[in-house]
C-alpha positions as CSV (number, residue, x, y, z in Angstrom):
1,X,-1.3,14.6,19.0
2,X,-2.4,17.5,16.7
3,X,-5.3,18.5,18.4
4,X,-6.5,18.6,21.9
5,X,-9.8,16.3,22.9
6,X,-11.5,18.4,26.0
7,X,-14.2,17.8,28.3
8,X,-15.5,19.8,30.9
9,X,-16.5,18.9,34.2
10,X,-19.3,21.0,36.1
11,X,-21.8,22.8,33.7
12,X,-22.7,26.1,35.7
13,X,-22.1,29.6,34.9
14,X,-18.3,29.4,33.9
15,X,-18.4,25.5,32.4
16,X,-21.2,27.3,29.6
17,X,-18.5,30.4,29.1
18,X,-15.8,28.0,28.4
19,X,-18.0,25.4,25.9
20,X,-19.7,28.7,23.9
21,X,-16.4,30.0,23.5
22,X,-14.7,26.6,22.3
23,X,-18.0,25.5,20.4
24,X,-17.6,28.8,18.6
25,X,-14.0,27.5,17.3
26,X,-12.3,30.6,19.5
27,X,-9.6,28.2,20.5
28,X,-7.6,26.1,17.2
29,X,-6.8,22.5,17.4
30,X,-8.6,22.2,20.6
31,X,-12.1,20.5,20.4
32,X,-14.6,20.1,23.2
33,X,-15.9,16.6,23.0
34,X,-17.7,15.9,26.5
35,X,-19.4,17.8,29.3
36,X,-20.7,16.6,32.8
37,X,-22.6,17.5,35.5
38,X,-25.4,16.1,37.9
39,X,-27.7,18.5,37.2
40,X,-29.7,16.2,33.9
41,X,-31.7,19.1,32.4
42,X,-28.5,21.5,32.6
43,X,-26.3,18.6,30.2
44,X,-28.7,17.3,28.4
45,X,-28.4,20.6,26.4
46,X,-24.6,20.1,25.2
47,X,-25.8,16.8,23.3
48,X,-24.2,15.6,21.2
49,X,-21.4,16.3,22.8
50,X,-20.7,13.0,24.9
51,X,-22.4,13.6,28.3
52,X,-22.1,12.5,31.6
53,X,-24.1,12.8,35.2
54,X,-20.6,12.1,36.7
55,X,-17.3,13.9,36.4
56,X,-15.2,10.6,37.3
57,X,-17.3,8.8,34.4
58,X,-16.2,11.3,32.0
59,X,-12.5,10.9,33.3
60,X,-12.3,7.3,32.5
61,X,-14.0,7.6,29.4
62,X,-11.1,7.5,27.4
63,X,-12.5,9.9,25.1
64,X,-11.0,13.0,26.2
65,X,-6.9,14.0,26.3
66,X,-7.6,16.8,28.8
67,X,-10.0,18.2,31.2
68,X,-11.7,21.6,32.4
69,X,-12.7,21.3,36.2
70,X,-15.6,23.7,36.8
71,X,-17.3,22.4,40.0
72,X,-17.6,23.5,43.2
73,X,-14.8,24.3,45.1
74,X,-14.6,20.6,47.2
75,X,-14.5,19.1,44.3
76,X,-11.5,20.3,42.6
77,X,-8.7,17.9,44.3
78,X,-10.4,15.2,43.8
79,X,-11.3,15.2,40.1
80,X,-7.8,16.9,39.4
81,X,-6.2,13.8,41.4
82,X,-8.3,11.5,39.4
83,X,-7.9,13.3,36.3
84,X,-3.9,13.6,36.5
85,X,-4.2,9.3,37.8
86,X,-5.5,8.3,34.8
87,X,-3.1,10.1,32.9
88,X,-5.2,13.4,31.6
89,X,-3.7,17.0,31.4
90,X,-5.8,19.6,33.9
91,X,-6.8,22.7,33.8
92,X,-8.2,23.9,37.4
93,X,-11.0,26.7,37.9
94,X,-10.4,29.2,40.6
95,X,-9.9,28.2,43.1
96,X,-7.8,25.4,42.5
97,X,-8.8,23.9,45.9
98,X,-10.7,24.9,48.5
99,X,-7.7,25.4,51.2
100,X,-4.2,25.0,51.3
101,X,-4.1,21.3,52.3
102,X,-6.0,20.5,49.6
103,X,-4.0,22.1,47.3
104,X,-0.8,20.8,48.7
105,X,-2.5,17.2,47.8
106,X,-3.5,18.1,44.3
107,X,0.0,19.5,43.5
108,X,1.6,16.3,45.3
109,X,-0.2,14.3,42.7
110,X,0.7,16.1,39.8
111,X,4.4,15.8,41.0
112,X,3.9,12.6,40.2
113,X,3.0,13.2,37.1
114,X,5.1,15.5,35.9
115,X,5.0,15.4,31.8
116,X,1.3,16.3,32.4
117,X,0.6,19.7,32.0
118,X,-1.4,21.4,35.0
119,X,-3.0,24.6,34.8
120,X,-4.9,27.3,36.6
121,X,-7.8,29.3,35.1
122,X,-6.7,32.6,36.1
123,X,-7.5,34.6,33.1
124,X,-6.3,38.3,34.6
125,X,-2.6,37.4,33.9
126,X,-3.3,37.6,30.1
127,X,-5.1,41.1,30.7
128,X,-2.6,44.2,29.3
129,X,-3.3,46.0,32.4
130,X,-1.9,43.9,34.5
131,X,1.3,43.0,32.1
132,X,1.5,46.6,31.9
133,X,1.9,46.9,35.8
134,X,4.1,43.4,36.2
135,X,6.4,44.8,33.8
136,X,6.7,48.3,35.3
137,X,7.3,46.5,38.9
138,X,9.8,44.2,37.4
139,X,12.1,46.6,35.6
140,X,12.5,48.5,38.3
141,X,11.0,51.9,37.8
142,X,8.7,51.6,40.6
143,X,11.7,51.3,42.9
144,X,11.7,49.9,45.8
145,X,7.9,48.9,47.1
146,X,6.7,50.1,49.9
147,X,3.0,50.1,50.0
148,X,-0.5,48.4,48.2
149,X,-3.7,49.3,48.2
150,X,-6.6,47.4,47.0
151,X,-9.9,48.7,47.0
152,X,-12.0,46.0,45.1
153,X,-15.9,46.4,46.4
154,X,-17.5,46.6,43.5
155,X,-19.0,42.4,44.0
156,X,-22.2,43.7,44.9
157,X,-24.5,40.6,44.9
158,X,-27.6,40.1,46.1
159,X,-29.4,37.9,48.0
160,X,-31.0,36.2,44.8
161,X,-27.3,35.4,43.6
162,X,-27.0,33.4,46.8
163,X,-30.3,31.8,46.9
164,X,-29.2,30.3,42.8
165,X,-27.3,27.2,44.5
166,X,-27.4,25.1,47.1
167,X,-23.2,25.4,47.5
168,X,-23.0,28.7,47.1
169,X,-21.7,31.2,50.5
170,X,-21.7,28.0,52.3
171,X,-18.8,26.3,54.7
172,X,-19.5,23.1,52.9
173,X,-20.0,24.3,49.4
174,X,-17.5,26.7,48.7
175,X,-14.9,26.5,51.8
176,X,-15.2,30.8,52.6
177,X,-17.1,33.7,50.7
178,X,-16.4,36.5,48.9
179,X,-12.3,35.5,49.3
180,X,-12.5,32.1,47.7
181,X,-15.2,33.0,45.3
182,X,-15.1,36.3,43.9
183,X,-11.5,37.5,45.3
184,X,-9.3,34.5,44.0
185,X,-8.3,36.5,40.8
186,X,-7.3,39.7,42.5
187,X,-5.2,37.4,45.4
188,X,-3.8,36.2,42.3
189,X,-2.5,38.8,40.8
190,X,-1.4,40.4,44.2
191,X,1.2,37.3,44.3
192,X,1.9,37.7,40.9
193,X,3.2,41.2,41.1
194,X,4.7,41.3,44.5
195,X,5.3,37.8,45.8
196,X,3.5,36.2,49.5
197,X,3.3,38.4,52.3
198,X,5.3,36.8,55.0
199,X,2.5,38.1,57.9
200,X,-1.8,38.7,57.5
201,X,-4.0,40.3,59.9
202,X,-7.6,39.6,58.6
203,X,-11.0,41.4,59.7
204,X,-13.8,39.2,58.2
205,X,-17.3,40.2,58.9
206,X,-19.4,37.0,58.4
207,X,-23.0,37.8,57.3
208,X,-22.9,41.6,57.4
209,X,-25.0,42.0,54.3
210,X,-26.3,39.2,53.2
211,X,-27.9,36.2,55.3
212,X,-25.1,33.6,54.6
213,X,-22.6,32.4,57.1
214,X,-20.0,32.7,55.5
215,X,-17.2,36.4,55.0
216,X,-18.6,39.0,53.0
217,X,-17.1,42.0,53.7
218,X,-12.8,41.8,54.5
219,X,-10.1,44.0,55.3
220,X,-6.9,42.5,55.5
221,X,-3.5,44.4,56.6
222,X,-0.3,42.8,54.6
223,X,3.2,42.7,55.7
224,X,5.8,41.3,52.9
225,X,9.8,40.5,53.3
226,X,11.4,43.8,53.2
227,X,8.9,45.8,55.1
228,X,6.4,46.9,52.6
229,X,3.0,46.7,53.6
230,X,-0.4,46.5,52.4
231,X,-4.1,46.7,52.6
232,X,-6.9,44.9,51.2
233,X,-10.7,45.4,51.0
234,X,-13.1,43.9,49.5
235,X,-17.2,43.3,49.6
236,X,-20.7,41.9,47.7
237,X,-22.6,44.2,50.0
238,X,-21.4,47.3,49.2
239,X,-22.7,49.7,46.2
240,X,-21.9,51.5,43.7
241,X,-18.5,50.1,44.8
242,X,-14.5,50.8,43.9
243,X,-12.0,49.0,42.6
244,X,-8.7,51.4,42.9
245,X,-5.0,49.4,42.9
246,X,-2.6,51.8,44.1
247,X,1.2,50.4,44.7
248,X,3.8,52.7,45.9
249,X,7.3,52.9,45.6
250,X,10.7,54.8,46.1
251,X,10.0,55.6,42.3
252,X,6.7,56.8,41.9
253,X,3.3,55.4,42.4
254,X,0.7,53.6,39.8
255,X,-3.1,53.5,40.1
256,X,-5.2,51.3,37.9
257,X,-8.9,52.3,38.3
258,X,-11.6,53.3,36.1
259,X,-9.9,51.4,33.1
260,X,-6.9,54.0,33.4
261,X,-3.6,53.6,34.6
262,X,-1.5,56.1,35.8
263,X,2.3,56.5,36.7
264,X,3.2,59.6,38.4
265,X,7.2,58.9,38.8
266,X,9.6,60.9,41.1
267,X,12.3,62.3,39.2
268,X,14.9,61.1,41.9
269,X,14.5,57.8,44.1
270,X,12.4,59.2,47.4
271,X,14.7,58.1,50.1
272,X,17.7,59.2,48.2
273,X,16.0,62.9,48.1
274,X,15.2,62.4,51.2
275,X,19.2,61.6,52.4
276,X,20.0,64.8,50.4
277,X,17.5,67.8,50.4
278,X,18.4,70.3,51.8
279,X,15.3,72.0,53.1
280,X,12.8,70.3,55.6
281,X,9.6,70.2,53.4
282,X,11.1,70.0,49.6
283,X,9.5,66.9,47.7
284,X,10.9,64.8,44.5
285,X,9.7,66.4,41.1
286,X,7.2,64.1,39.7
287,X,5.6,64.0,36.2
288,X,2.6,61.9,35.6
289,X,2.3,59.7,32.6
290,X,-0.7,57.8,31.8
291,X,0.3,54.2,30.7
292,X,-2.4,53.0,27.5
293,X,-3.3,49.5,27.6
294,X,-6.0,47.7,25.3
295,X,-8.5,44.8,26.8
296,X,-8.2,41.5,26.3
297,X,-11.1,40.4,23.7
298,X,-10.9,36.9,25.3
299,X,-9.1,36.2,28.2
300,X,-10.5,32.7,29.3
301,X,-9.6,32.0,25.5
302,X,-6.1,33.3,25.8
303,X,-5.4,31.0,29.2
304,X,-7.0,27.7,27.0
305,X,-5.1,28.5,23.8
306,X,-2.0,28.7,26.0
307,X,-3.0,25.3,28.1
308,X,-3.4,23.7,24.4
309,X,-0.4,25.1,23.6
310,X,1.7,23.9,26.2
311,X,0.4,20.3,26.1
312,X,1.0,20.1,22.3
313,X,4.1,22.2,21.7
314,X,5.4,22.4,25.3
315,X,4.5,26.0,25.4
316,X,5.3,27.4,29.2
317,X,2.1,28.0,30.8
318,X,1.2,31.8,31.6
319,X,-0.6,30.5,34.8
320,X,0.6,26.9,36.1
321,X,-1.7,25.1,38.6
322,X,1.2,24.8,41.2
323,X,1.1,28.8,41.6
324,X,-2.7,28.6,42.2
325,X,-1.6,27.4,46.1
326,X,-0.5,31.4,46.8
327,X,-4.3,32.8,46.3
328,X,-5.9,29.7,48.1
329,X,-3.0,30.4,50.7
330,X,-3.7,34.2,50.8
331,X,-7.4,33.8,51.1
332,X,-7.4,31.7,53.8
333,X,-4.5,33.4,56.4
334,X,-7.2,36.2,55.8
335,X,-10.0,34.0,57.0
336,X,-8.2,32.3,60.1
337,X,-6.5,35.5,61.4
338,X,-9.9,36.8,61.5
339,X,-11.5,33.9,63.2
340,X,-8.4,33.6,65.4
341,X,-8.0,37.2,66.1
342,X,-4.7,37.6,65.6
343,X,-1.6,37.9,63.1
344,X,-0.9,34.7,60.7
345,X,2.7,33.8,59.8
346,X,2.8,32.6,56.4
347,X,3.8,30.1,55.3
348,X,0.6,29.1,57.0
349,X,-0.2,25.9,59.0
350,X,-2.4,24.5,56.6
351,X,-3.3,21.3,58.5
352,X,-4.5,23.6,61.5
353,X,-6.9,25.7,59.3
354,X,-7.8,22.3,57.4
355,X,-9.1,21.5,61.0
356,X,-10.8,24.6,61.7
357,X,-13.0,24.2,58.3
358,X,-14.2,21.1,59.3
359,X,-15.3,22.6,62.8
360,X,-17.0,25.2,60.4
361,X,-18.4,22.7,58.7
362,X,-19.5,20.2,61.4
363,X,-20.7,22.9,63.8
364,X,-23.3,24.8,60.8
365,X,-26.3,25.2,61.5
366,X,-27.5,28.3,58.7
367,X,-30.2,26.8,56.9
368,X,-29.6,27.7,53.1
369,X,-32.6,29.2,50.7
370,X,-32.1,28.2,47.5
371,X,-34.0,29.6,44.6
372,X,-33.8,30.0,40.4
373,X,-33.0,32.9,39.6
374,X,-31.5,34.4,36.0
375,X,-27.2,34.7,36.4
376,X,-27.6,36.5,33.0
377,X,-25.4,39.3,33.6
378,X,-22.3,36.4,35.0
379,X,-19.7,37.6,32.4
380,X,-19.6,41.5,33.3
381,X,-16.8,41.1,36.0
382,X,-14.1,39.2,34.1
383,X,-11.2,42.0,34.3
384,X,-11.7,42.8,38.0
């Protein structure tokens, strides 16, 4: 194989970022040669692409090496079970299920395909800011960690973005809210730079701003092997909104927000100053450095050159689907400690929260609007 034959499945918002940017030739020896989706007036567009009202259909086709799942949350087990069954290479939107089980089923399947390459869309690990942190945390200058802060309510939505699908904010649709939907990326790269949390308390407010039933506004208190704890907020309700990452350790402390990030460092480890000062109120020397990054131009680019790459050079995958369990993981131990009232253990019991999602689902009774509305300004939130 030289180049890569791609079709996507699920047409929306992000299925129409991914074909403009292949269609544009963004992406080498990859070429996007079928789309589907159920809505007829939204595909019929992409002709002459091969099209198709069914993303199964287009899986069987045998016209395409690899596929792009961009559906509703439900939906991505099954086509990514189907799609790795008949022998096809996947690459998973966020989330790559809509709860843990789920995902333990999808990444089951792929175990039993294991020369298939399966990967997860999450664009923000090819972002410079976020090297730039990853590689500060893993060298060791931070130190030890002791403490997170994210601060990311800067989702606002309104209640027109709600109204533009019938699946969207919905215990059916989507599986959760503001978590699943806008949040995956940011769980993401929490697990990315600092590993799982071993304990979640979750405050979910279901509702509070916008008249859905599902979470969104969350704070979530994290507790990780070691001791080091954390905090996590997020909203769509709230404006003009923040998004402020502040991790702290024995070392120093970095703070990405406002497209800066900044490293004020001790000049001796903390606790050791602590073990050694001499008076009762002396602190570390610190000197703050300002750590220069540049932006991606195209992330969701970068993550499909390197799933191309992978499948036809055996290039290792910056973000493989089996990782995308620990956001789907996070997001829900938020959820159910909230609707349990209480802390959640991780690894989490994902057949008892699989259980409590159906109840969701089963006991609904929110009557959804749903109206068309312009989702014109969807790509100005990518680097969150």
């Amino acid at each position: 194989m030289t180049n890569l034959r791609l079709g996507i499945i699920g047409m929306g918002n992000i299925g129409q970022h991914h074909a403009s940017y292949l269609q544009a030739g963004q992406v080498p020896r990859v070429e996007l040669v079928a789309a589907s989706d159920v809505v007829t007036e939204k595909i019929e567009r992409f002709r002459p692409l091969a099209i198709f009202s069914d993303g199964e259909a287009l899986i069987r086709s045998g016209l395409v090496d690899a596929v792009v799942i961009a559906t509703p949350h439900f939906q991505h087990t099954t086509l990514g079970i189907a799609a790795l069954r008949q022998g096809l290479h996947v690459m998973v939107e966020k989330p790559v299920s809509a709860h843990k089980a789920d995902a333990e089923r999808l990444i089951a399947a792929h175990r039993e395909h294991p020369r298939l390459v399966f990967a997860g869309m999450f664009q923000l690990r090819s972002e410079p800011r976020y090297l730039k942190l990853r590689q500060i945390i893993q060298g060791g200058d931070l130190g030890t960690i002791v403490r997170l802060n994210w601060i990311i309510t800067d989702w606002f939505r309104t209640e027109a973005y709600y109204a533009s699908g019938g699946w969207r904010a919905t215990w059916r649709g989507e599986g959760g809210g503001v978590l699943l939907n806008q949040c995956l990326h940011n769980l993401d790269i929490l697990t990315w730079l600092l590993g799982q949390p071993v304990r979640v308390r979750g405050f979910c407010q279901f509702g509070r701003f916008h008249d859905i039933e599902v979470e969104d506004n969350v704070t979530a208190c994290l507790e990780y092997p070691g001791g080091a704890t954390g905090v996590f907020v997020t909203s769509t309700g709230e404006a003009p909104g923040t998004n402020r990452l502040e991790i702290a350790g024995t070392r120093g402390r970095l703070v990405l927000e406002n497209d800066r990030l900044v490293f004020t460092r001790n000049e001796t480890d903390m606790l050791e100053f602590s073990q050694t000062a001499k008076l009762g109120f002396a602190k570390p020397e610190t000197r703050v450095e300002e750590i220069p990054f540049a932006n991606s131009p195209a992330p969701h680019a970068a993550l499909m050159q390197n799933f191309a790459d992978a499948i036809l050079d055996g290039a290792p995958l910056i973000a493989p689907g089996v990782e995308g369990i620990h956001s789907v993981e996070l997001a829900n131990a938020m959820l159910y400690s909230s609707l349990l009232g209480q802390t959640i253990e991780l690894p989490m019991d994902s057949a008892a929260f699989e259980r409590r999602l159906q109840q969701l689902i089963a006991e609904s009774k929110h009557k959804k609007k749903v109206a068309a509305v312009s989702n014109a300004d969807f790509a100005s939130s990518f680097r969150r």
